[in-house]
Biopython code that builds the backbone (N, CA, C, O; Angstrom):
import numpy as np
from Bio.PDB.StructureBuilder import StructureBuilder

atoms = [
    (1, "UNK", "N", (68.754, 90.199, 119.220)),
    (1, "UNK", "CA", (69.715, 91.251, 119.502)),
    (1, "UNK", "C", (70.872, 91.129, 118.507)),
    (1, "UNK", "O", (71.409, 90.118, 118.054)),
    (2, "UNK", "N", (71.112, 92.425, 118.288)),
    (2, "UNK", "CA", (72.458, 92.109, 116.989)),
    (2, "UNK", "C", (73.573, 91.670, 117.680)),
    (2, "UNK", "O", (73.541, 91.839, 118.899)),
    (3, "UNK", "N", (74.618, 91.111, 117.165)),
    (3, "UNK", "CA", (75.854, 90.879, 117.936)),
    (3, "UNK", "C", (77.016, 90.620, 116.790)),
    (3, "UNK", "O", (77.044, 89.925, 115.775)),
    (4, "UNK", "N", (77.786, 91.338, 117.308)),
    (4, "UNK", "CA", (79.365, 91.611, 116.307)),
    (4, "UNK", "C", (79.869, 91.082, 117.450)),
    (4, "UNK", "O", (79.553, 91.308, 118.618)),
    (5, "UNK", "N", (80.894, 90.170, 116.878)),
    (5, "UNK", "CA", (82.299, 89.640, 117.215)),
    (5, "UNK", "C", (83.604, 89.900, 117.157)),
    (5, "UNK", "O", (84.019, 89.420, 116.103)),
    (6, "UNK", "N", (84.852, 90.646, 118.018)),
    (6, "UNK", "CA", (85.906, 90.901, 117.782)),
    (6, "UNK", "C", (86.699, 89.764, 118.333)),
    (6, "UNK", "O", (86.668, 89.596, 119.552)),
    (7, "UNK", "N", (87.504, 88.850, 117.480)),
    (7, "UNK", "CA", (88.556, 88.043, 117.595)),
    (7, "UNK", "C", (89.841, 89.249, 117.752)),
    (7, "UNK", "O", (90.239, 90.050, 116.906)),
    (8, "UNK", "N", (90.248, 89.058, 119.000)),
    (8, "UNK", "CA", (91.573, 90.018, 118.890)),
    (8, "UNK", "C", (91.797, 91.063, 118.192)),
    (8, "UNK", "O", (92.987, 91.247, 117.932)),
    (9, "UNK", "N", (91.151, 91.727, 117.841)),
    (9, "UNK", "CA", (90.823, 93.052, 116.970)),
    (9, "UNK", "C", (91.829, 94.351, 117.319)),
    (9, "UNK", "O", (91.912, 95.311, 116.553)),
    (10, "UNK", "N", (92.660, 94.243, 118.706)),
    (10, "UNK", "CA", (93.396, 95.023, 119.175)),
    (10, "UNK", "C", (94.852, 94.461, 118.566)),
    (10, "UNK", "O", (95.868, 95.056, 118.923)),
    (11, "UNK", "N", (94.948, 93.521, 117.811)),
    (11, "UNK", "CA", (95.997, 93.118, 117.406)),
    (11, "UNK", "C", (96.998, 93.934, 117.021)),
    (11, "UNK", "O", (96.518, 94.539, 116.062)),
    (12, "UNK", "N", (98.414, 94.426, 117.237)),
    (12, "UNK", "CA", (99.123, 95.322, 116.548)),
    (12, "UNK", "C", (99.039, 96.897, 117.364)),
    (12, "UNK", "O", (99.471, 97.928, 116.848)),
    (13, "UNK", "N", (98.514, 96.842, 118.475)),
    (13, "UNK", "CA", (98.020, 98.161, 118.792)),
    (13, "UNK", "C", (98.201, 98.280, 120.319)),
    (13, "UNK", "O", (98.659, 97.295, 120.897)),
    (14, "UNK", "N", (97.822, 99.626, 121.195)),
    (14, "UNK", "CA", (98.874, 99.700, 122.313)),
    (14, "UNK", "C", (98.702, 101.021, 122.889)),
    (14, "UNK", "O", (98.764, 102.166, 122.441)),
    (15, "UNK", "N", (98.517, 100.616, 123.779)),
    (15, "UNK", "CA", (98.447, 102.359, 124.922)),
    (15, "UNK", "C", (97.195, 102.791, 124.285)),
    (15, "UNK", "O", (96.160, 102.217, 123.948)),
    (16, "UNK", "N", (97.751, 104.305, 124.218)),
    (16, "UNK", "CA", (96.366, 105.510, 124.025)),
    (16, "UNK", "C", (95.622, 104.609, 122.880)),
    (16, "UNK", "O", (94.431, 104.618, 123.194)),
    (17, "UNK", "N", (95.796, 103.848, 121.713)),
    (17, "UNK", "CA", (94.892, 104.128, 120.310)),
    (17, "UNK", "C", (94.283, 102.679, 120.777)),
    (17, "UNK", "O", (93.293, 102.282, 120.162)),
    (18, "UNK", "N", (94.881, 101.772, 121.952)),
    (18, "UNK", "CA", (94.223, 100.585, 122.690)),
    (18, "UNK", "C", (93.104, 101.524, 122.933)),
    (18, "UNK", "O", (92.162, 101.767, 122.179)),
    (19, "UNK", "N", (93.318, 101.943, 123.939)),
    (19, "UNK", "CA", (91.932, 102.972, 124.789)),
    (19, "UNK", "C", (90.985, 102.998, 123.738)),
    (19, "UNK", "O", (89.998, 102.262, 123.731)),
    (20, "UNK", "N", (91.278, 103.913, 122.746)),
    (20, "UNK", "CA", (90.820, 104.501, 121.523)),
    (20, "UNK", "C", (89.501, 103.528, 121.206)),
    (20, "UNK", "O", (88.310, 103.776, 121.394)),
    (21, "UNK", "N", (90.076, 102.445, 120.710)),
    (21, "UNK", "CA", (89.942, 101.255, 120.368)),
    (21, "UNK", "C", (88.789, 100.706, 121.040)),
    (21, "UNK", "O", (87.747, 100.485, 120.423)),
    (22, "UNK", "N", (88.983, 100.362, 122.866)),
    (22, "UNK", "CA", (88.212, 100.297, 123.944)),
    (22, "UNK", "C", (86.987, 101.423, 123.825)),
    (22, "UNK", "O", (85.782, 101.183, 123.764)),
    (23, "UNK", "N", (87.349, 102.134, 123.817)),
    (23, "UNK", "CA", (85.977, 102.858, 124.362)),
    (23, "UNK", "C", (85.031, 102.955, 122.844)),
    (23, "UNK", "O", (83.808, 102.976, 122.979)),
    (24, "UNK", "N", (85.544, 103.005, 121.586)),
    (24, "UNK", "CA", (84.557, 102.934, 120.548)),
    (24, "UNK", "C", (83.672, 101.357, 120.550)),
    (24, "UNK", "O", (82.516, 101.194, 120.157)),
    (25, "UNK", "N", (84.318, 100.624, 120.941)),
    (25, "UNK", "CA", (83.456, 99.034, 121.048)),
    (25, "UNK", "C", (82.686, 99.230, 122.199)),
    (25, "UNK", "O", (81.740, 98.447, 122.276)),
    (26, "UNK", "N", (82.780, 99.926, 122.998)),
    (26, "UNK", "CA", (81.578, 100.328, 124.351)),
    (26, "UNK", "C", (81.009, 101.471, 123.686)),
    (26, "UNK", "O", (79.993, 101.575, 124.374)),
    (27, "UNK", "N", (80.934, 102.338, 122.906)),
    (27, "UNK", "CA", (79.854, 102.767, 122.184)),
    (27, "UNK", "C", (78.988, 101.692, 121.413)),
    (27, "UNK", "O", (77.793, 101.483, 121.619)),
    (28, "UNK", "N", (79.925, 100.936, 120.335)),
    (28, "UNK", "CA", (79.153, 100.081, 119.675)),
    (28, "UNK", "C", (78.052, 99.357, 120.699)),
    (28, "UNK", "O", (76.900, 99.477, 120.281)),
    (29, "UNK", "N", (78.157, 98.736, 121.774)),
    (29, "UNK", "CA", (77.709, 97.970, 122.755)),
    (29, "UNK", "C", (76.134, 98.909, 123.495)),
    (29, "UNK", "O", (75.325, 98.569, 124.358)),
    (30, "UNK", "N", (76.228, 99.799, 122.896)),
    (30, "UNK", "CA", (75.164, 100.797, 123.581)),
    (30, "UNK", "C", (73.803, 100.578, 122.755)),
    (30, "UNK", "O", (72.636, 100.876, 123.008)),
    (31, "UNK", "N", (74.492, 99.862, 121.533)),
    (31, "UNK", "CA", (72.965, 99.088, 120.713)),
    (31, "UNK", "C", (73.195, 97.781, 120.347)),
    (31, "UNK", "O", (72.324, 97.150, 119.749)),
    (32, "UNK", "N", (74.210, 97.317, 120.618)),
    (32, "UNK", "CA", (74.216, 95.847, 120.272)),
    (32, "UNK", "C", (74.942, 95.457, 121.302)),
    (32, "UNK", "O", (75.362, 96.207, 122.184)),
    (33, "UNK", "N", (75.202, 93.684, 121.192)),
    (33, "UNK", "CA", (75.875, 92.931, 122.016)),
    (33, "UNK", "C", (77.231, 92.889, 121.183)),
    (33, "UNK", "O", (77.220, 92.550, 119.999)),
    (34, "UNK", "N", (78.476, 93.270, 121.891)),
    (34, "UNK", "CA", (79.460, 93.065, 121.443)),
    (34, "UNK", "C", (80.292, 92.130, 122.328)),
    (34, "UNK", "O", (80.259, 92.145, 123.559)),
    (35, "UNK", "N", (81.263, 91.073, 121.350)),
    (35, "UNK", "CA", (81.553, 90.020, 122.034)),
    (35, "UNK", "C", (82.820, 90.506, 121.674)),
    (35, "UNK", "O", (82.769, 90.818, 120.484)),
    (36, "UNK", "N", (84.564, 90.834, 122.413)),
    (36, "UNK", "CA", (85.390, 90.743, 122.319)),
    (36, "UNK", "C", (86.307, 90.421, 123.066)),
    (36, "UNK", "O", (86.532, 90.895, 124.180)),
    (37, "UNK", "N", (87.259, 89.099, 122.177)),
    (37, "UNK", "CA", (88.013, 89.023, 123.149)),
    (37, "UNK", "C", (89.883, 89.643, 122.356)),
    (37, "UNK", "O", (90.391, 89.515, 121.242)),
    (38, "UNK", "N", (90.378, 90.337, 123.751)),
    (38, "UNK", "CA", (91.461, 90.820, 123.784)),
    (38, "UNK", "C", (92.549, 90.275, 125.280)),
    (38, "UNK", "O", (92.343, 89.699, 126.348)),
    (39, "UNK", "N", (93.985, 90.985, 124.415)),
    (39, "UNK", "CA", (94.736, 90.727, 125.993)),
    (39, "UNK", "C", (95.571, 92.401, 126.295)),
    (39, "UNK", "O", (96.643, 92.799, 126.749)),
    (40, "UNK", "N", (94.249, 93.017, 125.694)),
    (40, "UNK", "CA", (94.853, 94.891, 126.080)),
    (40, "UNK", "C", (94.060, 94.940, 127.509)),
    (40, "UNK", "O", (92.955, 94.396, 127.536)),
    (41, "UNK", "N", (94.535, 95.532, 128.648)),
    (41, "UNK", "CA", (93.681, 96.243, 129.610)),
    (41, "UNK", "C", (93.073, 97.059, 129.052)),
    (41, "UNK", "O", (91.889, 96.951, 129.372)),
    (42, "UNK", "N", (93.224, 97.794, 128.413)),
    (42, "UNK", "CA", (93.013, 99.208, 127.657)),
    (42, "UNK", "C", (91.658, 99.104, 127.098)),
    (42, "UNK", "O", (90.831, 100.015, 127.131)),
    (43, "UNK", "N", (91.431, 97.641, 126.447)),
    (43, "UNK", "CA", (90.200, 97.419, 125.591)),
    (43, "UNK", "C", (88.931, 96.714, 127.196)),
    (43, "UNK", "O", (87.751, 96.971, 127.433)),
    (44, "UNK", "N", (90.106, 95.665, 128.049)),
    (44, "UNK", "CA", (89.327, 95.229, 128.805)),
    (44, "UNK", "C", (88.233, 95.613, 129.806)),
    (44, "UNK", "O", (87.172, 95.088, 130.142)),
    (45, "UNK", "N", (89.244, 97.328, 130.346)),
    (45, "UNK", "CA", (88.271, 97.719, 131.423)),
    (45, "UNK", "C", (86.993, 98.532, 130.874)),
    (45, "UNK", "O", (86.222, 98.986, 131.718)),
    (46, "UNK", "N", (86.709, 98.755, 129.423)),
    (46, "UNK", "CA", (86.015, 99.607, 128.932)),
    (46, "UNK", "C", (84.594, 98.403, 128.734)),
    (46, "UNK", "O", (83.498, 98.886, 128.448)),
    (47, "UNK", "N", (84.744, 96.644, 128.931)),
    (47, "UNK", "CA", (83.816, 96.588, 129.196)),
    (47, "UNK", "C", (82.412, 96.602, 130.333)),
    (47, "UNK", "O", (82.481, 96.982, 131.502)),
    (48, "UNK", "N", (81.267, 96.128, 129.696)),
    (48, "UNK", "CA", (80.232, 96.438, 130.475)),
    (48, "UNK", "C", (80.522, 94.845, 131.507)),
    (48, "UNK", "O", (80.450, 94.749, 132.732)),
    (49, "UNK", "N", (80.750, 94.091, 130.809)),
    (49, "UNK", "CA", (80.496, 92.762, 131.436)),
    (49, "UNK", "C", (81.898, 91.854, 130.757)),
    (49, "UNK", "O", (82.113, 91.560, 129.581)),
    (50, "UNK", "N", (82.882, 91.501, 132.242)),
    (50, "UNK", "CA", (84.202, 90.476, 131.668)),
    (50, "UNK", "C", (84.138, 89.115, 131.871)),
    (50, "UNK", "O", (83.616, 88.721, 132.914)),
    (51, "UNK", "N", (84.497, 88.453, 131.206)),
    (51, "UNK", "CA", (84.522, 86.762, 131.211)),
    (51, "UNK", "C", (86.239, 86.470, 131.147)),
    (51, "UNK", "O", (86.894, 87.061, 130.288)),
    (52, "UNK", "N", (86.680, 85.851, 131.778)),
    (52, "UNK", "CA", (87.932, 84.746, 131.391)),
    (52, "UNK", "C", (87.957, 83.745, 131.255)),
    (52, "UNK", "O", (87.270, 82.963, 131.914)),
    (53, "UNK", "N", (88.483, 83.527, 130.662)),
    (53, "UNK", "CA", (88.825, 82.192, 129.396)),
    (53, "UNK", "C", (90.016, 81.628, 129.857)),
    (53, "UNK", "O", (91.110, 82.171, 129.704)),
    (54, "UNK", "N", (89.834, 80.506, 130.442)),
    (54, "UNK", "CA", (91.347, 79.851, 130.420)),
    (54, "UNK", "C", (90.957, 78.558, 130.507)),
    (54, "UNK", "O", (89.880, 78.108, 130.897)),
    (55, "UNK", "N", (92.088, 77.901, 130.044)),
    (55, "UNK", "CA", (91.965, 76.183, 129.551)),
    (55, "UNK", "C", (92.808, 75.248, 130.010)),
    (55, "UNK", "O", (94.036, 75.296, 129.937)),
    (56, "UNK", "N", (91.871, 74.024, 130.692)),
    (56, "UNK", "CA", (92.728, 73.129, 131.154)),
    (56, "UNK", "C", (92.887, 71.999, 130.588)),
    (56, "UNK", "O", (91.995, 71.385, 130.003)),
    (57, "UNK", "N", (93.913, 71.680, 130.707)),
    (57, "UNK", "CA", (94.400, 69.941, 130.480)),
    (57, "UNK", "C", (94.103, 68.996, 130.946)),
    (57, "UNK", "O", (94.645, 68.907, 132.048)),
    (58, "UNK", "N", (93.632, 68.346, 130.771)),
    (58, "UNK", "CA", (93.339, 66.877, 131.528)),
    (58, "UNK", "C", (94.649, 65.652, 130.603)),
    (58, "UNK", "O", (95.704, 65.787, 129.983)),
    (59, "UNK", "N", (93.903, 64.719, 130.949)),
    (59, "UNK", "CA", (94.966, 63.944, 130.401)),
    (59, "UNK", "C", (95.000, 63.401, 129.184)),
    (59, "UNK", "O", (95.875, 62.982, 128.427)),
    (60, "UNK", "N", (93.521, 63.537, 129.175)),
    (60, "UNK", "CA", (93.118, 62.829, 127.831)),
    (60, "UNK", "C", (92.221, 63.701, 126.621)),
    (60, "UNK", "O", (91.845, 63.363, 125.499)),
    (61, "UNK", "N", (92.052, 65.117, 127.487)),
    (61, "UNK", "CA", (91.435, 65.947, 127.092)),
    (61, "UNK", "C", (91.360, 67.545, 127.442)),
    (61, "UNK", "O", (91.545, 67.757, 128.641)),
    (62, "UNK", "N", (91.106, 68.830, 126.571)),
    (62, "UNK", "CA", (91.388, 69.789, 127.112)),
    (62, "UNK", "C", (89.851, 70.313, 126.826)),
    (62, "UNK", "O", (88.983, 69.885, 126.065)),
    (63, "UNK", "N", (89.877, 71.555, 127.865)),
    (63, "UNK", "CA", (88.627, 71.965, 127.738)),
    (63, "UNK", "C", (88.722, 73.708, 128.313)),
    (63, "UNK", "O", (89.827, 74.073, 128.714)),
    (64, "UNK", "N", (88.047, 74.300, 128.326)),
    (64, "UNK", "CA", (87.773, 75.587, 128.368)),
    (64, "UNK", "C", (86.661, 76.061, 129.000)),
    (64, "UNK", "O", (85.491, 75.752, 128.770)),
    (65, "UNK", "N", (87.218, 77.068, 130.066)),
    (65, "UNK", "CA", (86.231, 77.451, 131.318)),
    (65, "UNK", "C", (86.145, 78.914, 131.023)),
    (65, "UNK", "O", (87.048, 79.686, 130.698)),
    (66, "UNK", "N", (84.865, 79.133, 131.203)),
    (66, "UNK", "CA", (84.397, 80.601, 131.204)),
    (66, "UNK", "C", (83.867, 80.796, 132.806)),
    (66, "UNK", "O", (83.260, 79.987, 133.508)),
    (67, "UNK", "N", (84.412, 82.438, 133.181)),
    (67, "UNK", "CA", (84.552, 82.929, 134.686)),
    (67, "UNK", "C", (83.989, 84.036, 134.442)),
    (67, "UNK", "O", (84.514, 84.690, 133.541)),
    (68, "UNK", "N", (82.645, 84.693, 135.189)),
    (68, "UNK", "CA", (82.412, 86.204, 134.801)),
    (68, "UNK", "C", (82.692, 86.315, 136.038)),
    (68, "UNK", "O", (82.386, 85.664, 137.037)),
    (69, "UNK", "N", (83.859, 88.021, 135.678)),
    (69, "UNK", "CA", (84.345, 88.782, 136.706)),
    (69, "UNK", "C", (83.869, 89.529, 137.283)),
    (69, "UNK", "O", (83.303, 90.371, 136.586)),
    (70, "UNK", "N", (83.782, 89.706, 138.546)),
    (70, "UNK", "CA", (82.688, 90.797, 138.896)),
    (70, "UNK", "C", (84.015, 91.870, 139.574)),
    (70, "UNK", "O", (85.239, 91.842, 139.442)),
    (71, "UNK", "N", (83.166, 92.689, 140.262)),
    (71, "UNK", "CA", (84.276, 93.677, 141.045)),
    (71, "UNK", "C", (85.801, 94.183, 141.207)),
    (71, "UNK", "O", (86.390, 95.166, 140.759)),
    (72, "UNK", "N", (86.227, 93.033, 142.089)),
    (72, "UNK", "CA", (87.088, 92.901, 142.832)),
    (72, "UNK", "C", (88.152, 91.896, 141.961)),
    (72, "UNK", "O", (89.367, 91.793, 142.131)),
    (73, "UNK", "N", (87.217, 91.127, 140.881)),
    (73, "UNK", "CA", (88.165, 90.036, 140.309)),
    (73, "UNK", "C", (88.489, 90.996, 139.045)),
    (73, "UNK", "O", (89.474, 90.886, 138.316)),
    (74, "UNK", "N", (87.364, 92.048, 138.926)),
    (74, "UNK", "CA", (88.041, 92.515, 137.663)),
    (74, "UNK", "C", (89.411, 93.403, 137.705)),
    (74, "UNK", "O", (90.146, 93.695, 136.762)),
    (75, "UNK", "N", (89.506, 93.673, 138.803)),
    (75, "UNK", "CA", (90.396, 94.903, 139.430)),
    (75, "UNK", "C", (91.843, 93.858, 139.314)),
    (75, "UNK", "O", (92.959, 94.143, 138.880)),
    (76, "UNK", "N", (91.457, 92.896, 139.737)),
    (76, "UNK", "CA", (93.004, 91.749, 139.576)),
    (76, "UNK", "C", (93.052, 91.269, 138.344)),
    (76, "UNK", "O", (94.204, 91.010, 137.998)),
    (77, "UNK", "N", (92.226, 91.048, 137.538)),
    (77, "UNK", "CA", (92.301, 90.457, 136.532)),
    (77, "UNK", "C", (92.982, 91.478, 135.791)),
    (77, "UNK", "O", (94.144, 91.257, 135.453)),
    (78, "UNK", "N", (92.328, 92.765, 135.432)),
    (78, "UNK", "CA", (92.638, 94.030, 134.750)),
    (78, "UNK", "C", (94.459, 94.522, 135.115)),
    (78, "UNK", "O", (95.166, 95.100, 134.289)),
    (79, "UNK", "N", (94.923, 94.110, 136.551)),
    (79, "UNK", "CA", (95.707, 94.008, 137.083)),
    (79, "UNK", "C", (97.089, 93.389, 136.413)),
    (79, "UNK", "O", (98.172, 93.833, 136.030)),
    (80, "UNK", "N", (96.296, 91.856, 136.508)),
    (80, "UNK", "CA", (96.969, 90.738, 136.266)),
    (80, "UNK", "C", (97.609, 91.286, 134.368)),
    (80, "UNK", "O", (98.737, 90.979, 133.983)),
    (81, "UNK", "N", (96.642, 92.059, 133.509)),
    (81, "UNK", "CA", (96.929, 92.064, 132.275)),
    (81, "UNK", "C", (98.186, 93.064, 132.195)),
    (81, "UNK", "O", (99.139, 93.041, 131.417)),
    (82, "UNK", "N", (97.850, 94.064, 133.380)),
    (82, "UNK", "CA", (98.901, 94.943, 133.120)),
    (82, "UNK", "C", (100.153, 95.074, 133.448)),
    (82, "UNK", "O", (101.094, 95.504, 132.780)),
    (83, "UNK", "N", (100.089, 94.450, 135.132)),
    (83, "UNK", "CA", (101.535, 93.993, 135.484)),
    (83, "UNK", "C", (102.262, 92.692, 135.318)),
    (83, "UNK", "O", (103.377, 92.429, 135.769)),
    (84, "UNK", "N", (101.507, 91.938, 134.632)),
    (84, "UNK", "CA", (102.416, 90.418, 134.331)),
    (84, "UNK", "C", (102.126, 89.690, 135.841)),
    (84, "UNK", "O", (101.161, 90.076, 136.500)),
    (85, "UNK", "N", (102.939, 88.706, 136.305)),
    (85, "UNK", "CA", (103.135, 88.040, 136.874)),
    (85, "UNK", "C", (102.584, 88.323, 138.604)),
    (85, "UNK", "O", (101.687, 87.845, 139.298)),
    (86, "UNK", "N", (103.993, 89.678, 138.881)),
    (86, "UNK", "CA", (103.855, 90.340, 140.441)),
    (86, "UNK", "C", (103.050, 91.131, 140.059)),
    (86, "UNK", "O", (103.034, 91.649, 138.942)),
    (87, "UNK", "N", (102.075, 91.363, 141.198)),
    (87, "UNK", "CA", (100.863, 92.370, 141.146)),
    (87, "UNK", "C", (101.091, 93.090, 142.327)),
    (87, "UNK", "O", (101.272, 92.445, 143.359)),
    (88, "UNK", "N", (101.118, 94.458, 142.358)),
    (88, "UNK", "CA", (101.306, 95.235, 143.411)),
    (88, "UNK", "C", (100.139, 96.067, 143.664)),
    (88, "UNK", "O", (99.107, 96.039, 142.993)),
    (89, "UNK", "N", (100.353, 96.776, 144.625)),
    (89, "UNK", "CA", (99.225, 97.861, 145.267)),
    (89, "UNK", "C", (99.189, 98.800, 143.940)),
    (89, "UNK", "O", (98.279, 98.350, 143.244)),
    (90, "UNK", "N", (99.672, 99.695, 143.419)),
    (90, "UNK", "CA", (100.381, 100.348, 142.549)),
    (90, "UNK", "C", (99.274, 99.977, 140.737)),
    (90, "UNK", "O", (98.595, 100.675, 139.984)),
    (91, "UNK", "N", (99.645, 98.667, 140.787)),
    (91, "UNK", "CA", (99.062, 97.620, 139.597)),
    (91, "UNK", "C", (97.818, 98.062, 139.728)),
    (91, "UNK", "O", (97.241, 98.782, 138.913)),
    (92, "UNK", "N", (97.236, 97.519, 141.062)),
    (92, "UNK", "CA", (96.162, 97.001, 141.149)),
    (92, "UNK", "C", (95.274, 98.435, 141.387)),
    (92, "UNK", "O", (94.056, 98.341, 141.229)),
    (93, "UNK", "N", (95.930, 99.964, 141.820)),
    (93, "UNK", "CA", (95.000, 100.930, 141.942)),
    (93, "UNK", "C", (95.023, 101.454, 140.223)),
    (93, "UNK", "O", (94.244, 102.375, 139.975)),
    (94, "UNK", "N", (95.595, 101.091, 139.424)),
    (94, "UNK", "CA", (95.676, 101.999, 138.308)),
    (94, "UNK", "C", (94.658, 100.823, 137.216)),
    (94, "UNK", "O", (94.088, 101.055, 136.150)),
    (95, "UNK", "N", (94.752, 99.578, 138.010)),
    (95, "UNK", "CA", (93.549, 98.676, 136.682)),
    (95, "UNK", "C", (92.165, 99.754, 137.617)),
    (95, "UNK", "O", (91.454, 100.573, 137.036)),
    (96, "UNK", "N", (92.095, 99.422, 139.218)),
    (96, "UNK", "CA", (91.142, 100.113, 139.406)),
    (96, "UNK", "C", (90.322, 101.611, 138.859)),
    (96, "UNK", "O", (89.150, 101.873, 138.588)),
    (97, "UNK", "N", (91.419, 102.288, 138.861)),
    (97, "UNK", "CA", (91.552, 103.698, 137.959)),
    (97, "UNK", "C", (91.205, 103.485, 136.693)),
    (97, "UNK", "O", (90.482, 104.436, 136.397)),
    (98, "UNK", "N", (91.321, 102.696, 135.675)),
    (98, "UNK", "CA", (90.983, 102.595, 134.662)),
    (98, "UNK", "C", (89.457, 102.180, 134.305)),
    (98, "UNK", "O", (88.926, 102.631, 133.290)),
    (99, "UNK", "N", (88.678, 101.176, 135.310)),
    (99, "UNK", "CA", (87.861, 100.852, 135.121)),
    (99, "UNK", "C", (86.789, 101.532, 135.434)),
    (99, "UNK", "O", (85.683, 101.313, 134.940)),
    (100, "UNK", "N", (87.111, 102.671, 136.532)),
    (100, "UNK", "CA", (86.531, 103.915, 136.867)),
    (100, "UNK", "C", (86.354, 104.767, 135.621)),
    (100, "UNK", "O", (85.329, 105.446, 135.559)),
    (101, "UNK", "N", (87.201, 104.814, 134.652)),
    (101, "UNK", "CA", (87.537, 105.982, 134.163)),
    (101, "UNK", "C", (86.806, 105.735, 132.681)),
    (101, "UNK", "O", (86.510, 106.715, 131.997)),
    (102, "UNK", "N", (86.546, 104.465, 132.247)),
    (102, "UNK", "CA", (85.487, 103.467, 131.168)),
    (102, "UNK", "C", (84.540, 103.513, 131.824)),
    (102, "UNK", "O", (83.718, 103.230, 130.952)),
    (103, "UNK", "N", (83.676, 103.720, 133.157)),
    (103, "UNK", "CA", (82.578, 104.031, 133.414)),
    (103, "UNK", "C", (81.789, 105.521, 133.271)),
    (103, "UNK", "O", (80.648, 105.681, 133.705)),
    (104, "UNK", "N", (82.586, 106.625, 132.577)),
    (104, "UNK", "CA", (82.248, 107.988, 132.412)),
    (104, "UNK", "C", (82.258, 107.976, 131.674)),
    (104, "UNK", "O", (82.010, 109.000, 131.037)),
]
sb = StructureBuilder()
sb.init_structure("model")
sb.init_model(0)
sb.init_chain("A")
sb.init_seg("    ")
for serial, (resi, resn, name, xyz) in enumerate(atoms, 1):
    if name == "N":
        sb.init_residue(resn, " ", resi, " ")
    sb.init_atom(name, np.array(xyz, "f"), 0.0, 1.0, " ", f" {name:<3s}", serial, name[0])
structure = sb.get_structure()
C-alpha cells in the first residue's frame, strides 16, 4: 500500500485553509495510507482513523504511547484541541459537529 507521511504539514496555517488542508489529505487517503500528524482540529476530525501520541517520563527513561480513538474519545480529544484546557458542552458539540461534517 502506498503511504505518504505528513510531519506537521499544517504548520503556519489556521481555520478555513486548516479545513482546506484537512479534507484534501482525506481525499489523498481514498487511495493511499496517509499518516499525519497535526495539532489543528481542523486537519484532525477529517480523519478516517485517530491515534494519540503522548509521552511519558519515567525516571530513567522516556517513552511514547500510541491510543486509537474511537467515538466518544474522539469527540474529547477533537475537543480537547479546540478548547484548551476547560472543555465544555459547547466545545465538545462543535468537535462533534465537525467530525460529522468530515464524514460527508
Amino acid at each position: 500500500v502506498p503511504t505518504l507521511v505528513f510531519d506537521e504539514v499544517d504548520v503556519g496555517i489556521g481555520g478555513g485553509i486548516a479545513e482546506v488542508v484537512g479534507s484534501h489529505l482525506r481525499k489523498l487517503a481514498s487511495t493511499q495510507q496517509v499518516i499525519c500528524i497535526t495539532h489543528l482540529p481542523q486537519v484532525a476530525a477529517q480523519a478516517h482513523q485517530q491515534l494519540q501520541v503522548s509521552k511519558k517520563h519515567g525516571k530513567d527513561s522516556t517513552h511514547i504511547e500510541l491510543t486509537e480513538l474511537i467515538a466518544e474519545q474522539r469527540i474529547e480529544e477533537i475537543a480537547r484541541m479546540l478548547g484548551g484546557v476547560t472543555l465544555t458542552d459547547k466545545t465538545r458539540s462543535h468537535a462533534q459537529e465537525m467530525l460529522e461534517q468530515a464524514q460527508n
